[in-house]
C-alpha positions as CSV (number, residue, x, y, z in Angstrom):
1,X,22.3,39.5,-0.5
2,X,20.7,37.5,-3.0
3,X,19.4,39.4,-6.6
4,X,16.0,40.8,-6.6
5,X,13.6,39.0,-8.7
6,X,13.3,42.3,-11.0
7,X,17.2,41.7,-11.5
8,X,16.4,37.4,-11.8
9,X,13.7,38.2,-14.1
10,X,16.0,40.6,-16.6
11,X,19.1,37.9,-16.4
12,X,16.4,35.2,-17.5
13,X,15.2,37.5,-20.3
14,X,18.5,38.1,-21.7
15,X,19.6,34.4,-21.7
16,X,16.8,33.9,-23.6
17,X,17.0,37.1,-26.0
18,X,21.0,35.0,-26.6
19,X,19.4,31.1,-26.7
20,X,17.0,32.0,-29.0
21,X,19.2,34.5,-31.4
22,X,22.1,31.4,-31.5
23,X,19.2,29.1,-32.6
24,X,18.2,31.2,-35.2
25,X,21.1,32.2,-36.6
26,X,22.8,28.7,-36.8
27,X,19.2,28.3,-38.9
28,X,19.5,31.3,-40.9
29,X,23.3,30.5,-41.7
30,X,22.4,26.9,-42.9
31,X,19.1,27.6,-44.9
32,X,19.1,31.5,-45.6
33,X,17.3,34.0,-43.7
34,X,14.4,34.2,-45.9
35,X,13.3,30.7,-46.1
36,X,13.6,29.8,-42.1
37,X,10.4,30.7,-40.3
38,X,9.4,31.6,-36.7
39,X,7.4,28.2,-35.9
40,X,10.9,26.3,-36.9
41,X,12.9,28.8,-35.0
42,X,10.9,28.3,-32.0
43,X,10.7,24.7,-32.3
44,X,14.5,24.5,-31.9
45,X,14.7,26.7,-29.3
46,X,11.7,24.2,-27.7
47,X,9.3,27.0,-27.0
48,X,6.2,27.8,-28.4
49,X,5.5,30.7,-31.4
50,X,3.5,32.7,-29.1
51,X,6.6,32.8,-26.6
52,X,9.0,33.8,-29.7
53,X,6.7,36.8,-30.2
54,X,6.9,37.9,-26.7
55,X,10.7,38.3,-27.4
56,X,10.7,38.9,-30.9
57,X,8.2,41.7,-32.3
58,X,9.2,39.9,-36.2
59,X,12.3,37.7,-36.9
60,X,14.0,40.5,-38.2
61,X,14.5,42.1,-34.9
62,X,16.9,38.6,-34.0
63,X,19.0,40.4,-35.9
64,X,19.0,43.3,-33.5
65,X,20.2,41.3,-30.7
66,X,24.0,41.6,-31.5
67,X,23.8,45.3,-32.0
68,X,21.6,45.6,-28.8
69,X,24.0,43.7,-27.1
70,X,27.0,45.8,-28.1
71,X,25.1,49.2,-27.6
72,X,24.7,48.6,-23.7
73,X,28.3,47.4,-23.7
74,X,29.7,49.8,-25.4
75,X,27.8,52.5,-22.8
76,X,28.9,51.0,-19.9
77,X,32.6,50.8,-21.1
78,X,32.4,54.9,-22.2
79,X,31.4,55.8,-18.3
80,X,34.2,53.3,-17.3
81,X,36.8,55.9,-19.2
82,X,38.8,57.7,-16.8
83,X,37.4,61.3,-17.6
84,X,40.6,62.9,-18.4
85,X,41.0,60.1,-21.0
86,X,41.2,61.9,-24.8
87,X,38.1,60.8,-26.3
88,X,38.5,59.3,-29.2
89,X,41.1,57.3,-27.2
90,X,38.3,56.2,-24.4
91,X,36.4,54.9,-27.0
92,X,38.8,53.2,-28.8
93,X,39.7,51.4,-25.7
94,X,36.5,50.5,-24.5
95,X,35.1,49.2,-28.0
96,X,38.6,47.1,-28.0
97,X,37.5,45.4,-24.0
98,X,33.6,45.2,-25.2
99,X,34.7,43.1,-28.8
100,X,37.2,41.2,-27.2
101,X,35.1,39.7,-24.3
102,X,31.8,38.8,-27.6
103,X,31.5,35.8,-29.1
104,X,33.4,35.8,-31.7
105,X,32.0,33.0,-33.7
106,X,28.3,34.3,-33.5
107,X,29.7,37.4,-34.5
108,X,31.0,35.9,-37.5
109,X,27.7,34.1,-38.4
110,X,25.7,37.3,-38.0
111,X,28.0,38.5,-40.8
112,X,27.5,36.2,-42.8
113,X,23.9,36.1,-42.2
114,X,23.2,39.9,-42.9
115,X,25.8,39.5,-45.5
116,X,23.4,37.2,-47.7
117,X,20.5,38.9,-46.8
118,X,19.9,42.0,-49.0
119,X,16.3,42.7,-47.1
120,X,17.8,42.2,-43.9
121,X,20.6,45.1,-44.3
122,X,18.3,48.3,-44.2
123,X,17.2,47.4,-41.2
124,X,21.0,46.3,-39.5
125,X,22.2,49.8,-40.5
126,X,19.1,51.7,-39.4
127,X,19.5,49.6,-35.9
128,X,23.2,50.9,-35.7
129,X,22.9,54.0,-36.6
130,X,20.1,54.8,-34.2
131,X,21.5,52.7,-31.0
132,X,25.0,52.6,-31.4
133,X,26.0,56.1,-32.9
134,X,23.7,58.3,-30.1
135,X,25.8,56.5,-27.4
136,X,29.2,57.8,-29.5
137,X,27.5,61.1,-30.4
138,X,26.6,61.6,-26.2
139,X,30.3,60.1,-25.0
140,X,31.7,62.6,-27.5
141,X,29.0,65.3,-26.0
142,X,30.1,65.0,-22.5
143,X,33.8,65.0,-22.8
144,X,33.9,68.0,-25.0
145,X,31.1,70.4,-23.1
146,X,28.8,70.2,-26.4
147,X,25.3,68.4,-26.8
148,X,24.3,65.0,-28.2
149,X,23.3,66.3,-31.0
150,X,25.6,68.8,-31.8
151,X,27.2,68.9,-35.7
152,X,30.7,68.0,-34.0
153,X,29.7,65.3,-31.6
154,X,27.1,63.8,-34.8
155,X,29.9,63.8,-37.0
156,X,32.4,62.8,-34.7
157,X,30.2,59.3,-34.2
158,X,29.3,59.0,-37.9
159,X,33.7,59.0,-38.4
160,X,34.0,56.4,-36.1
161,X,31.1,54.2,-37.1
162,X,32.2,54.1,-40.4
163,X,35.7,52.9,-39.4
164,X,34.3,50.4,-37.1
165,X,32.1,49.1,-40.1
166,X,35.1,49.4,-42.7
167,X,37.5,47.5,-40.0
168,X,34.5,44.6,-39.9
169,X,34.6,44.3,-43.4
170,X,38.2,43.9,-43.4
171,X,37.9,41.6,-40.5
172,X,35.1,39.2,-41.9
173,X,37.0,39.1,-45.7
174,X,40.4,39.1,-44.3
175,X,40.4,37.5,-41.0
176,X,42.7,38.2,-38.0
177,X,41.3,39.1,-34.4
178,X,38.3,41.1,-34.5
179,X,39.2,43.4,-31.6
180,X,42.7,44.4,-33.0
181,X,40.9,44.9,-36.1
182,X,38.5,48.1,-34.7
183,X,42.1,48.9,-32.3
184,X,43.8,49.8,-35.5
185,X,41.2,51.2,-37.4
186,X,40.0,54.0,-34.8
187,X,44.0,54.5,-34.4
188,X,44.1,56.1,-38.0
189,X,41.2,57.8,-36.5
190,X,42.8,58.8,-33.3
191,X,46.1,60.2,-35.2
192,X,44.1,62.0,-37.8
193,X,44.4,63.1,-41.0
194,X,47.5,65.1,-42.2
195,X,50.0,65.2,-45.1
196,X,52.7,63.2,-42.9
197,X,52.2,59.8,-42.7
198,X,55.0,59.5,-40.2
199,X,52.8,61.0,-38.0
200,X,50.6,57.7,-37.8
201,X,53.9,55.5,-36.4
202,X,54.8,52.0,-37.3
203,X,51.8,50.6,-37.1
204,X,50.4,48.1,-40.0
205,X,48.0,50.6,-41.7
């Protein structure tokens, strides 16, 4: 049976949402974010301005794309988990399948991009913090019979988004695979805390 056009119609927007957001930050990288405007954005992805802005509320929200992108990965991977799965595990697991299949080199010039751009990071971490740590913060919810928004299941996400930021930062300066990067960071995670560092195994902390 062949896709609905509502279906057609999403794919098409979402290729273009990617084009676009490639075009732009190849721009940004190469120029700085500040000093590349919309009109030259759109006239290297060969639409018009007015088209930009039907995708694009300000060319800020390009920026967005990547962590819009991951948020709706990420959700689909958590309600893939096998439900007797330990939690932090599930997530662990599905952020791991979710990195590994981005690209990594647009990634990497998003990173660099935000990076240079001290206007552009309020808005980044505002973006992550209100997409990607409610889909943590619900995961966490559902698995352990508490709400969304519960002080456990808030704090739970805020722990693991700050080791998924950390193990980017350590990624980005250091190099290495991206993927293994967030694997061992939410391991340390995972383990937890305690005065026996056996505990964590032989693992490359």
């Amino acid at each position: 049976m062949p896709p609905s056009l509502a279906l057609q119609s999403r794919e098409k927007r979402s290729d273009t949402l990617l084009a676009l957001e490639a075009v732009a930050l190849r721009l940004f990288e190469r120029r700085g974010f500040a000093t590349v405007t919309v009109e030259e954005i759109a006239a290297a992805g060969h639409i018009s301005v007015r088209t930009f802005y039907r995708y694009f509320p300000a060319k800020e929200d390009v920026l967005q794309v990547r962590i819009d992108q991951r948020t709706d990965a990420l959700r689909a991977g958590l309600a893939a988990r096998p439900d007797d799965e330990p939690p932090l595990h599930s997530l662990r697991m599905a952020l791991v399948d979710v990195v590994a299949a981005e690209d990594v080199e647009l990634t990497r010039r998003w990173t660099v991009v935000v990076a240079a751009t001290t206007t552009a990071v309020r808005g980044v971490l505002g973006g992550i913090q209100l997409k990607v740590h409610p889909v943590m913060a619900e995961f966490f919810g559902a698995r352990l019979g508490l709400p969304g928004d519960s002080l456990v299941t808030t704090m739970l996400a805020a722990a693991a988004g700050g080791v998924i930021q950390a193990a980017h930062t350590q990624w980005f300066l250091s190099g290495g695979d991206l993927a293994t990067r967030l694997s061992d960071g939410l391991a340390v995670l995972e383990q937890g805390v305690g005065a026996d560092p056996a505990r964590w195994g032989p693992r490359p902390w």
